[in-house]
C-alpha positions as CSV (number, residue, x, y, z in Angstrom):
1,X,0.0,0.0,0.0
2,X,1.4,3.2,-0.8
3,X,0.0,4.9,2.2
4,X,1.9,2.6,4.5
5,X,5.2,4.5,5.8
6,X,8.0,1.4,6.7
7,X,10.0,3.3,8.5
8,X,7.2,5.2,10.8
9,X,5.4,3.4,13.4
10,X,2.2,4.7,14.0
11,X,1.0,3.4,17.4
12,X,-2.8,4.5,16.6
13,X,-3.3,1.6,14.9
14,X,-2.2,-1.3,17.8
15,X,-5.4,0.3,19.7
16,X,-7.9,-2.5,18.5
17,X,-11.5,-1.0,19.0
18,X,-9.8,2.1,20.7
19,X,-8.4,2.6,17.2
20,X,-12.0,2.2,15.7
21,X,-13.0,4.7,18.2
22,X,-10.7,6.9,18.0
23,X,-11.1,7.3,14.3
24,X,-14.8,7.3,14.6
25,X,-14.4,10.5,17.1
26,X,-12.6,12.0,15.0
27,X,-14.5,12.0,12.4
28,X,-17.5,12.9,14.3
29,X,-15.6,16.4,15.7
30,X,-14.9,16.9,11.5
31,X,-19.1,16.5,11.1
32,X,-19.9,18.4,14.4
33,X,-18.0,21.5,13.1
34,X,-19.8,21.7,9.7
35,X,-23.1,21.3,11.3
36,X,-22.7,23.6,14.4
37,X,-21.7,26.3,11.0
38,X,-25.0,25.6,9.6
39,X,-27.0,26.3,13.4
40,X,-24.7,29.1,13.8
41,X,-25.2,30.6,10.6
42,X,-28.7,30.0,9.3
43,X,-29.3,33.5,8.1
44,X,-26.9,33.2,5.3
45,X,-28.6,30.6,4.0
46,X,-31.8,31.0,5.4
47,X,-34.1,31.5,2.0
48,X,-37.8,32.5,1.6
49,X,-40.1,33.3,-1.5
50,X,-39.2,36.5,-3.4
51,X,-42.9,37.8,-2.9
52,X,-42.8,36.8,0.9
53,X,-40.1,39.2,0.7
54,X,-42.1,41.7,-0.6
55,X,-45.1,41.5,1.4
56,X,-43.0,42.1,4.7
57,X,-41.3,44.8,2.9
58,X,-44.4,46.4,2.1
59,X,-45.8,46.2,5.8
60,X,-43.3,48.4,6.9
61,X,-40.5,44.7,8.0
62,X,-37.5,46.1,6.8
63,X,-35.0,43.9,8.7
64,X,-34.8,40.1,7.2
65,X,-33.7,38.6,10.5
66,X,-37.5,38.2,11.8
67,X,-38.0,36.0,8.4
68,X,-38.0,33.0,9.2
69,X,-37.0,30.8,12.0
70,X,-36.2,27.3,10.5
71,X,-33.0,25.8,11.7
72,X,-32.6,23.8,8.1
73,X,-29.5,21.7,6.9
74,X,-29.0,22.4,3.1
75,X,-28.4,20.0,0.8
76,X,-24.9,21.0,0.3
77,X,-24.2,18.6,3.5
78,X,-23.5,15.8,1.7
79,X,-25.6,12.7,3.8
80,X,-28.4,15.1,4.4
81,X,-32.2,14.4,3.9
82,X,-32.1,17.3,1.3
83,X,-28.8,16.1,-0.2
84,X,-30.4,12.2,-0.8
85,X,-33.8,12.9,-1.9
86,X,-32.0,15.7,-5.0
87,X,-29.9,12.3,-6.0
88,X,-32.4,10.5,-6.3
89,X,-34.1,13.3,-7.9
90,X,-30.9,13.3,-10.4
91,X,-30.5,9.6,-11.1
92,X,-34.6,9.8,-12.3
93,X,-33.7,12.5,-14.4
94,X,-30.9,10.2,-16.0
95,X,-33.7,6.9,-16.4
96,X,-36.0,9.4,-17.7
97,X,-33.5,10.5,-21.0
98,X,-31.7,7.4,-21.5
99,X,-34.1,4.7,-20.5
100,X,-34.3,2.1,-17.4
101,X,-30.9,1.2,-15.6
102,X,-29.6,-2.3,-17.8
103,X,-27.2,-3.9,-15.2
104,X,-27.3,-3.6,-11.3
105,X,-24.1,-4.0,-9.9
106,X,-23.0,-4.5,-6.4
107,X,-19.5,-4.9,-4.5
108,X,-19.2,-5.5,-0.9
109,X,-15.3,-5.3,0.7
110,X,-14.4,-8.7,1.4
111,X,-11.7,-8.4,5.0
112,X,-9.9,-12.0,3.7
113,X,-8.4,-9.7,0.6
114,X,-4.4,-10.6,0.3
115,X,-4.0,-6.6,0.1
116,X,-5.7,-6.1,3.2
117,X,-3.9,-8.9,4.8
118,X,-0.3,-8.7,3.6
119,X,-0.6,-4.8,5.6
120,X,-1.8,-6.1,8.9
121,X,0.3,-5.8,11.8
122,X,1.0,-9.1,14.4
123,X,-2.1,-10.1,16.2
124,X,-4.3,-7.7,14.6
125,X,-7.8,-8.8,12.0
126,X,-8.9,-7.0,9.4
127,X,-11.3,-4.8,11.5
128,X,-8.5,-3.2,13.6
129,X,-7.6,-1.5,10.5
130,X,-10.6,0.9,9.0
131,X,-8.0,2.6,7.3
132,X,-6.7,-0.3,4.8
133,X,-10.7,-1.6,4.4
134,X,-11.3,1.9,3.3
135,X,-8.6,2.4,0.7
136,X,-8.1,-1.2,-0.5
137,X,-12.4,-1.1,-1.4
138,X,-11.4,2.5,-3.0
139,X,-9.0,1.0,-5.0
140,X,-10.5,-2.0,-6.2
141,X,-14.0,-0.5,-7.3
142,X,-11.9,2.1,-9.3
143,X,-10.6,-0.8,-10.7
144,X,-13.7,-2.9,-11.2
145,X,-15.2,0.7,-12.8
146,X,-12.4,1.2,-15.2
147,X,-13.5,-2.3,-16.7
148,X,-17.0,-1.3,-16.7
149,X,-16.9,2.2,-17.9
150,X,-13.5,2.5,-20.3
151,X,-12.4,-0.8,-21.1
152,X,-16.4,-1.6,-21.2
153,X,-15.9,-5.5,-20.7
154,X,-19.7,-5.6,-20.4
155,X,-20.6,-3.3,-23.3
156,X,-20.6,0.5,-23.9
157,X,-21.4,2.6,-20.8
158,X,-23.5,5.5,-21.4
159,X,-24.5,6.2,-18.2
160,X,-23.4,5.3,-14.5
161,X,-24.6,6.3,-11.1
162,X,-22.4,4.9,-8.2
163,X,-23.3,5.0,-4.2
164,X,-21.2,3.8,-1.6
165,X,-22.6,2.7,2.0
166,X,-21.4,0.9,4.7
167,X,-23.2,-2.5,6.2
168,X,-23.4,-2.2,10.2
169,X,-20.7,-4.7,10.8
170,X,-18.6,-2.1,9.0
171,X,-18.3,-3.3,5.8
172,X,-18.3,-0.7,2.7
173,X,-20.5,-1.4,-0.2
174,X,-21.1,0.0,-3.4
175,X,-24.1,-0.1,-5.5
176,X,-23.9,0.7,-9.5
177,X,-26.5,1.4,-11.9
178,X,-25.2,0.9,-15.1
179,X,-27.5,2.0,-19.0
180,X,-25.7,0.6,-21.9
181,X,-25.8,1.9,-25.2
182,X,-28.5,0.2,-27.6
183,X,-26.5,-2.1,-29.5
184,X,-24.9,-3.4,-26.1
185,X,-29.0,-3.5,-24.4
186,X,-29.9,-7.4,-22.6
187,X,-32.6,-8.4,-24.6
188,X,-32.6,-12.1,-24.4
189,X,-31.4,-15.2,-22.6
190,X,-28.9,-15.7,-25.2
191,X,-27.5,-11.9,-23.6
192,X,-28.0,-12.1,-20.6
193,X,-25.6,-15.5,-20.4
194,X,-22.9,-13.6,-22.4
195,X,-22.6,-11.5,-19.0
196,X,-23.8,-13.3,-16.3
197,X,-22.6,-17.3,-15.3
198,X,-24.5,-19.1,-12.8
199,X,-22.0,-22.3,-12.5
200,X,-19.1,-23.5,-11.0
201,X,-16.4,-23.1,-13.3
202,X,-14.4,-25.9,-14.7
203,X,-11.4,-26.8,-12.8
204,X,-9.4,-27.4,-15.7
205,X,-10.2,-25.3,-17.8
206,X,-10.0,-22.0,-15.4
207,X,-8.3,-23.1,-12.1
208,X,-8.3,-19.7,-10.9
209,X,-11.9,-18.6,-11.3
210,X,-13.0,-22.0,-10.0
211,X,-11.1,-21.4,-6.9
212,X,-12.7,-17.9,-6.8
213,X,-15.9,-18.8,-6.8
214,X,-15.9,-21.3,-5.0
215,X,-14.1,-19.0,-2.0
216,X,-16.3,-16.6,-2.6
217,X,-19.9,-17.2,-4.8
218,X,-21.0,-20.5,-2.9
219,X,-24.2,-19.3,-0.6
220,X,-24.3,-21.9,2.4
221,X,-24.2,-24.4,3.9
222,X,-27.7,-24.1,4.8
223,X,-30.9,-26.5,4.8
224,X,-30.2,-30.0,6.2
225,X,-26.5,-29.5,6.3
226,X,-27.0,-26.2,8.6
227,X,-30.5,-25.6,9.8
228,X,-28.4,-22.3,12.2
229,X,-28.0,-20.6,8.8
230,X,-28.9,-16.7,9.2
231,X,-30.6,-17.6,5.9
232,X,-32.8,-20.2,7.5
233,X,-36.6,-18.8,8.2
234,X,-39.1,-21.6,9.0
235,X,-37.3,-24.8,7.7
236,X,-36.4,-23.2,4.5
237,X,-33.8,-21.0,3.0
238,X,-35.2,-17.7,2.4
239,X,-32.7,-16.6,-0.6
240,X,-34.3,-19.7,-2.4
241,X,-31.1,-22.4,-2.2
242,X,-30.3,-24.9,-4.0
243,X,-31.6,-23.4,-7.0
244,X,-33.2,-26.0,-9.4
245,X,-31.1,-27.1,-12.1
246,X,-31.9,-25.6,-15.4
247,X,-30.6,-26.5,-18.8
248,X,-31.1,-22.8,-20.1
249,X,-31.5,-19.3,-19.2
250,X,-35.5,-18.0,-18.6
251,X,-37.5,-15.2,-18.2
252,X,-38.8,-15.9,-14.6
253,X,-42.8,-15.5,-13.7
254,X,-41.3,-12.6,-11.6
255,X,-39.5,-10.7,-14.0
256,X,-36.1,-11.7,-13.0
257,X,-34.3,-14.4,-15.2
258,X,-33.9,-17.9,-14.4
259,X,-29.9,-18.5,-14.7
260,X,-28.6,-21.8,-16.9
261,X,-27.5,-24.3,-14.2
262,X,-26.5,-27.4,-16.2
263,X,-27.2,-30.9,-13.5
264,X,-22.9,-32.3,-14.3
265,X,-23.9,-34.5,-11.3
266,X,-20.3,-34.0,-10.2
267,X,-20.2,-32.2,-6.7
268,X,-16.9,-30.7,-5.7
269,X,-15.4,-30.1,-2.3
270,X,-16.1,-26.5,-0.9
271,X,-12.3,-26.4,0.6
272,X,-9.2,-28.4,1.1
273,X,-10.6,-28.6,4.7
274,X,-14.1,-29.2,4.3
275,X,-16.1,-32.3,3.3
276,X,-19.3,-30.5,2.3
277,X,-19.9,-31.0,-1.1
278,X,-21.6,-28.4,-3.6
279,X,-22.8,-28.3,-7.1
280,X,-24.5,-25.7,-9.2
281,X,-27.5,-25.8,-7.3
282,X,-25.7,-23.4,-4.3
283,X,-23.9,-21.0,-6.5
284,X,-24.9,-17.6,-5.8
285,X,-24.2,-15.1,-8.8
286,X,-24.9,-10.8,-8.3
287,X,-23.7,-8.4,-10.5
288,X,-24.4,-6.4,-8.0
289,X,-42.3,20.9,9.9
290,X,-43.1,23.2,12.2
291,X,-41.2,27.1,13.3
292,X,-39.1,25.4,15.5
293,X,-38.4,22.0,13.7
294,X,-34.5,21.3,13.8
295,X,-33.2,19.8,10.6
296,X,-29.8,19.4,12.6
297,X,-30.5,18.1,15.5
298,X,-33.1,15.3,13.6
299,X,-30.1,14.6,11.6
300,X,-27.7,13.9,14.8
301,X,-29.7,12.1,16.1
302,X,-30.5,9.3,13.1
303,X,-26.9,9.5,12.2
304,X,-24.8,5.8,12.9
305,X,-21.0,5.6,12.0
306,X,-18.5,3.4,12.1
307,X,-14.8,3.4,11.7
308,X,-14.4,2.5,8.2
309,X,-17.2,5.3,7.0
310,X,-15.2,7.4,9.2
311,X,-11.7,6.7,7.7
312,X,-13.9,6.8,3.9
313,X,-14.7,10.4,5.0
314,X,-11.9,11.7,6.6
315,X,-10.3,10.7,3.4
316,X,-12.1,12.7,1.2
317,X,-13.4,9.9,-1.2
318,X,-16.7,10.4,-2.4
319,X,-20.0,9.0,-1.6
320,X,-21.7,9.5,-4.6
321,X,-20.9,9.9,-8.8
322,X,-22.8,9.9,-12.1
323,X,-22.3,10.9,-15.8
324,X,-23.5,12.5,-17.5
325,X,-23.6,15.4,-14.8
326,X,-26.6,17.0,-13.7
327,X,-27.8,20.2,-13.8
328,X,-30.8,21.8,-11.4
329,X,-33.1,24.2,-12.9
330,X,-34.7,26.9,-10.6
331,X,-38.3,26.9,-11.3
332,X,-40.9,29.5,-9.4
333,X,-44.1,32.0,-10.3
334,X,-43.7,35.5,-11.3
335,X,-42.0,37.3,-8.5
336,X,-41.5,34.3,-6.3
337,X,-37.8,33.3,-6.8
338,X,-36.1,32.1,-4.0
339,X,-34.0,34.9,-2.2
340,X,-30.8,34.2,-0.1
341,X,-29.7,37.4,1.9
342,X,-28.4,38.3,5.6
343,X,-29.5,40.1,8.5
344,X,-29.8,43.8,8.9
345,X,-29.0,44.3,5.3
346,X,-31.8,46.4,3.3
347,X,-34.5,44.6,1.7
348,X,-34.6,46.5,-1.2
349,X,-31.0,45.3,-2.1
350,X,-32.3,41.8,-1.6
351,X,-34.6,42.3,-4.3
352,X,-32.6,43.9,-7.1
353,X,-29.9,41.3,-6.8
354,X,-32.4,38.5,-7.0
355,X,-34.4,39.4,-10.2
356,X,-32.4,37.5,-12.6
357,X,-32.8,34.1,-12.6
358,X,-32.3,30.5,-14.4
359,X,-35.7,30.9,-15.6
360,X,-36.3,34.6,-16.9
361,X,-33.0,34.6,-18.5
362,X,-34.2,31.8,-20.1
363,X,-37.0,33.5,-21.1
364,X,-34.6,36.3,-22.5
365,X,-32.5,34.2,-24.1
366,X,-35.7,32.9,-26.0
367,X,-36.2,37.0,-26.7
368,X,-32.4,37.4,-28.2
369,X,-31.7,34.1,-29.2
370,X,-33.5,32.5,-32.4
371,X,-31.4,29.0,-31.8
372,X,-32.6,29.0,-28.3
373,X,-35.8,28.3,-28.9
374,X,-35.5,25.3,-30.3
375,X,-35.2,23.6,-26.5
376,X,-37.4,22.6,-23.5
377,X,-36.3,24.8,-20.4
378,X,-34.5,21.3,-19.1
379,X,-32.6,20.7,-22.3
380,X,-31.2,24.1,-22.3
381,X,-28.4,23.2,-20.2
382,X,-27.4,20.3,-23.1
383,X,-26.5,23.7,-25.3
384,X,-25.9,26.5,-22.8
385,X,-23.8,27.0,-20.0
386,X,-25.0,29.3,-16.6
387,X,-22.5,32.1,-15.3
388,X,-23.4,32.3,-11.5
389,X,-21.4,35.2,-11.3
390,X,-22.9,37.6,-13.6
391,X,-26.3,35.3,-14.2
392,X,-26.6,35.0,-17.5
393,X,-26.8,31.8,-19.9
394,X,-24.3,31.6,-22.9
395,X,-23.5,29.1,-25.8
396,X,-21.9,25.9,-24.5
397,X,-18.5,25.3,-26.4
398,X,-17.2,22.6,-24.5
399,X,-18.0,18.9,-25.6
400,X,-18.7,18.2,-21.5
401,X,-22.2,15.9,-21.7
402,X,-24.1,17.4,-19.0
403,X,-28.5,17.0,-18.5
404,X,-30.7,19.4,-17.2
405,X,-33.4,18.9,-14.3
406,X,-36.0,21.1,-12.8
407,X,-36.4,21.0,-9.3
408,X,-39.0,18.9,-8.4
409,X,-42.9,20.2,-8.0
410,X,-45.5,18.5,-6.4
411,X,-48.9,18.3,-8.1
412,X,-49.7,19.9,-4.5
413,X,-48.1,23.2,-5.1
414,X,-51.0,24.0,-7.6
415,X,-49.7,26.9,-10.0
416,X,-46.3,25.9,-9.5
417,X,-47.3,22.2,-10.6
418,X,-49.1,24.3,-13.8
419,X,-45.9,26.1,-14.7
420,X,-43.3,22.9,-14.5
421,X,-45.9,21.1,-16.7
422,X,-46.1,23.8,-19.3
423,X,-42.1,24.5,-19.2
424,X,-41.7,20.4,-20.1
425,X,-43.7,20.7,-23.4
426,X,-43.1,24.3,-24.4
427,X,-40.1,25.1,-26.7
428,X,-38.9,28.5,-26.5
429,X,-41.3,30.8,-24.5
430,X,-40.2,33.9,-24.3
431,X,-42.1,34.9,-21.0
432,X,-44.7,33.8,-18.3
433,X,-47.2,35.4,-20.4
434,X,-45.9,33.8,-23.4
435,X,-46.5,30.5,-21.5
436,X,-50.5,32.0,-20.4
437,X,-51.4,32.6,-24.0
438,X,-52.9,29.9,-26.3
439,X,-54.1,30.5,-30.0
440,X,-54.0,34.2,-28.9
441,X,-55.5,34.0,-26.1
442,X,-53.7,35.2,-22.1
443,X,-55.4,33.1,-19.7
444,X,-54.8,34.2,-16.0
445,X,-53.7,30.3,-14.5
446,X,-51.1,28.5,-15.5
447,X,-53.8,25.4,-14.9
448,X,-56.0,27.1,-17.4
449,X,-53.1,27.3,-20.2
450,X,-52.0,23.9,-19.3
451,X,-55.6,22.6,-20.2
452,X,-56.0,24.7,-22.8
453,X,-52.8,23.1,-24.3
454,X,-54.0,19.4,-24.0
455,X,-51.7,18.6,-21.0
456,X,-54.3,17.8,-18.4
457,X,-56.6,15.3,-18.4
458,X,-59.7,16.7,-16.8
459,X,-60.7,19.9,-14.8
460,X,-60.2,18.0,-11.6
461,X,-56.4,18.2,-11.7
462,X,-54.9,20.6,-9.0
């Protein structure tokens, strides 16, 4: 490992579960400083509606401290509830331009790896060391990735989302959601076996793999020969082994396909060391609200770590990745952008600052732009780039592959709802007016365009 100094000894790691406590506190002060800057700091990025801020302003509230008195955690805290619910938010986007995910794929850190083992010191097991379980994993999913996504060993990747967690005996774990490009799609049995094998190798014919899998892909003992089995749930093994022998790959009743298990009638030992004999029938193949409501504190108190996610995060290695990138589109009513401002500073600046948006310079690119108005408001991003600093959309030159997403609205938030549905079939408008009229006609509800337009069903929708 090239983290491993020879000539340093570094006594942290002789501490056993201090050493998995230690690192765990650690980490924990590293989290407690972020989120005590987020309670401590809430009116820098406290944010209300645009005509909230208005009203207020209006009544004669001139000071933005007595708005609001949430204590939130952004989604910029990586872990938070905001943070996972805009991923998932993301990763639909992806499924909803490219298609449904082809392959899932799942590794899980196995402690009995040689490069985890070679590094231990005397007397010590693999979970004395978080630190070699975190960047031995890190190393070998890049690897596994790098023949996924570049070397493409199981077709052309054209999309990827990645997630790493941590099981609660400490574990780390990745999930992988691969789409392949259309010429490399599963269609059949006959595909499906070209990437997946349910069996036990040949011996002969690939010693290495056969000893692989049967270290590491034989589910069991269970049943008869081990009714203790953490599988075992009222007699019977609740992962469904053995599986029944199959002399070719089907579509199951349940969707999921029925793996080729040829009967060779010629069980092999597990181990050297073990007279428990297996056959294809146990090999087990994955590809695999309220004024005072704390959003800190709720957090805290869910939260569980241990020393590997610790030693994951005090590294710096990320917890999440997809490509193409995403990109979030602001979405609100006239006058009811979100603002983000601080105390004791003048409303009225507040409100000159905010006017320019995602969304009306959108609209004005529409106005200036004729090519622009070829695109819905979430494939603009695919062909322009936003400056944050002097808001304003331009041309995208670069090649980068990027797709755009409007924040979520529920069907709840009535007008809003309207506008988002209107903005996903409308090429081009040039305004919120432009997006009111229909055949020449202004309505005054979003709703009422929206129907007017055919994208409704009935009157009863929100």
């Amino acid at each position: 490992m090239s983290k491993i100094r020879d000539d340093a000894l570094s006594m942290i790691w002789y501490g056993g579960r201090l050493s998995q406590q230690y690192v765990v506190d650690n980490y924990v002060k590293i989290e407690t400083h972020k989120l005590r800057w987020f309670e401590h700091n809430q009116d820098s990025i406290r944010a209300d509606l645009y005509q909230g801020l208005q009203d207020a302003f209006h009544e004669g509230e001139s000071d933005t401290g007595n708005v609001g008195h949430r204590t939130i955690l952004p989604s910029s805290f990586v872990g938070s509830p905001r943070d996972m619910i805009q991923r998932f938010q993301d990763a639909m986007s992806l499924v909803q331009k490219f298609g449904k995910p082809d392959l899932f794929i799942t590794m899980t850190c196995n402690p009995g790896w040689e490069e985890i083992q070679n590094e231990l010191l005397p007397a010590q097991t693999a979970h004395d060391r978080p630190d070699l379980l975190a960047r031995v994993f890190k190393s070998k999913f890049e690897e596994l990735k790098d023949d996924i996504v570049v070397k493409g060993v199981l077709g052309r990747v054209i999309v990827y989302v990645q997630v790493f967690e941590f099981q609660k005996r400490g574990l780390p774990h990745a999930h992988m959601l691969i789409i392949l490009d259309e010429d490399d799609k599963l269609h059949n049995p006959e595909d499906y076996d070209r990437v997946v094998k349910a069996e036990i190798p040949c011996k002969e014919e690939q010693p290495q793999l056969h000893k692989a899998v049967l270290k590491h892909m034989i589910h069991g003992p269970c049943g008869v020969q081990n009714p203790r089995s953490p599988c075992m749930k009222n007699g019977r093994c609740k992962k469904g082994y053995p599986k029944p022998f199959s002399p070719e790959t089907y579509q199951g009743n349940d969707s999921y396909p029925v793996y080729k298990r040829y009967d060779t009638n010629n069980p092999v030992p597990l181990n050297d060391h073990c007279r428990i004999m297996v056959d294809n029938t146990r090999v087990s193949m994955k590809v695999r609200p309220g004024p005072n409501y704390d959003e800190v504190e709720q957090y805290v108190d869910a939260r569980w770590v241990c020393a590997p996610e610790a030693c994951w995060k005090i590294f710096s290695f990320p917890m999440y990745r997809m490509y193409p990138a995403i990109f979030r589109l602001q979405i609100h009513l006239p006058d009811r952008q979100q603002v983000h401002f601080r105390p004791h500073e003048p409303i009225a600046n507040d409100l000159e600052r905010s006017k320019k948006t995602m969304l009306t310079e959108f609209f004005y690119m529409n106005m200036i732009d004729h090519d622009a108005r070829n695109y819905l408001y979430r494939e603009f991003p695919e062909h322009y780039c936003w400056d944050y600093k002097n808001k304003t959309w331009t041309q995208r030159r670069s090649h980068k592959k990027v797709v755009g997403r409007v924040y979520t609205v529920s069907p709840f938030d009535g007008e809003k709802f309207n506008l988002c549905v209107l903005l996903n079939h409308v090429k081009g408008p040039t305004g919120f007016d432009d997006l009111l009229t229909v055949n020449g006609i202004t309505y005054p509800t979003f709703k009422q365009a929206a129907q007017h337009r055919g994208l409704l069903e009935n009157d009863n929708s929100i």
